[in-house]
C-alpha positions in Angstrom: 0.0 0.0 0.0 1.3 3.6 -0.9 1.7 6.4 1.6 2.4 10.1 0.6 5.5 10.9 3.0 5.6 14.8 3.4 8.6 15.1 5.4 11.9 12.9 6.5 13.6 14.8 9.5 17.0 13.3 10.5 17.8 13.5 14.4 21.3 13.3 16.2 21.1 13.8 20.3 22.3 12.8 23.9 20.0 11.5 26.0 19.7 12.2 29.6 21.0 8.8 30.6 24.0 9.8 28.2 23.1 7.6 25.4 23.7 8.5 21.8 20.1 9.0 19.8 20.0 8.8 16.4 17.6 8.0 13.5 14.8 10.1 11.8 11.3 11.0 12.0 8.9 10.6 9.5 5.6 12.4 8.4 3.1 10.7 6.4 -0.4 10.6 5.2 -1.9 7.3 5.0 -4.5 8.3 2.0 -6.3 5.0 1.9 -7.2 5.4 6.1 -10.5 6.1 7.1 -11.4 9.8 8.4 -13.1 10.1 12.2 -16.5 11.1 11.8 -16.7 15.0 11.3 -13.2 15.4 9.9 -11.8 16.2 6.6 -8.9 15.2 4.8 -6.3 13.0 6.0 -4.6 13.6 9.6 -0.5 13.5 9.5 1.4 10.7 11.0 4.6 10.7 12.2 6.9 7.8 13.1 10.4 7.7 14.4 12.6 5.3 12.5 16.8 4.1 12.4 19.1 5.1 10.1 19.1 2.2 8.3 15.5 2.8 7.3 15.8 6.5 7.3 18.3 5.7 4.1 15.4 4.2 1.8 14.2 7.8 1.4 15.4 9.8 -1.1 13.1 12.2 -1.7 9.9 14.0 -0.2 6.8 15.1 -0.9 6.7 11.1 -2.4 4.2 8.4 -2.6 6.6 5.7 -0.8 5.2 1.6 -0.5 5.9 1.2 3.7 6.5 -1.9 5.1 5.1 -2.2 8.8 6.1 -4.7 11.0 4.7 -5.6 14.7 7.4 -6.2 17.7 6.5 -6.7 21.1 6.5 -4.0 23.1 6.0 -2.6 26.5 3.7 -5.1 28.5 3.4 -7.7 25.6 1.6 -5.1 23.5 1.9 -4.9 20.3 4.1 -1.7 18.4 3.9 -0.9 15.0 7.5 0.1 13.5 8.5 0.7 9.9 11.2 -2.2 8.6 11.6 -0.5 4.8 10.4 1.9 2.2 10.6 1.6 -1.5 10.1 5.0 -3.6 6.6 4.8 -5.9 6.4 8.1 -7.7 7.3 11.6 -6.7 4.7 13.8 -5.8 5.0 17.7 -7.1 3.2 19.8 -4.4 3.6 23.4 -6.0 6.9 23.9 -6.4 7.5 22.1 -2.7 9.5 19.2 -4.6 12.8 18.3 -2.1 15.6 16.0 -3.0 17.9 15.7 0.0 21.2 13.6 0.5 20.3 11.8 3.9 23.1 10.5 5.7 24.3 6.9 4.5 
C-alpha cells in the first residue's frame, strides 16, 4: 500500500541517561485510512525510524510503499514500527519538490 510521506527529519542527540540517539522522523499521510466522523482530509502521522531505514528515502513530498512490521512492546503489547520503504512516484506539491542527501 502507498503512503504520501511529506517530510523525512533526521535527528542526532544525547540522551539524559548519556546515550547516543540517532535516527529520523517521518511524516506521512496514509490516504487510503479512514477519516473520524466529522473530519476532513487526512490527519499526518509521524513515526520515528533508524538510520538504516531513514536511508530508503530519497526524496519527499513522495508516494513511498511502507512496510510495517509488529514487535512486542512494553507489556506484551503490540508496536507498529517501519522495517523498509521503496520509492513509488514523486509527488510535485507546487513547487514544494525536495531532494535531499540523507546520511548513508
Amino acid at each position: 500500500m502507498s503512503y504520501l510521506v511529506l517530510h523525512v527529519r533526521p535527528y542526532d542527540f544525547t540522551a539524559d541517561d548519556g546515550k547516543q540517539v540517532r535516527g529520523s522522523s517521518v511524516t506521512y499521510l496514509d490516504l487510503g485510512g479512514p477519516s473520524d466522523p466529522g473530519e476532513l482530509g487526512h490527519a499526518p502521522l509521524t513515526m520515528s525510524v533508524p538510520d538504516e531505514v531513514a536511508r530508503d528515502f530519497r526524496e519527499a513530498p513522495a508516494l513511498y510503499d511502507l512496510d510495517f512490521r509488529q514487535r512486542r512492546g512494553k507489556g506484551g503489547r503490540p508496536t507498529l514500527t517501519l522495517a523498509g520503504a521503496r520509492l513509488v512516484a514523486p509527488v510535485q506539491l507546487a513547487d514544494s519538490r525536495n531532494e535531499k542527501n540523507l546520511p548513508k
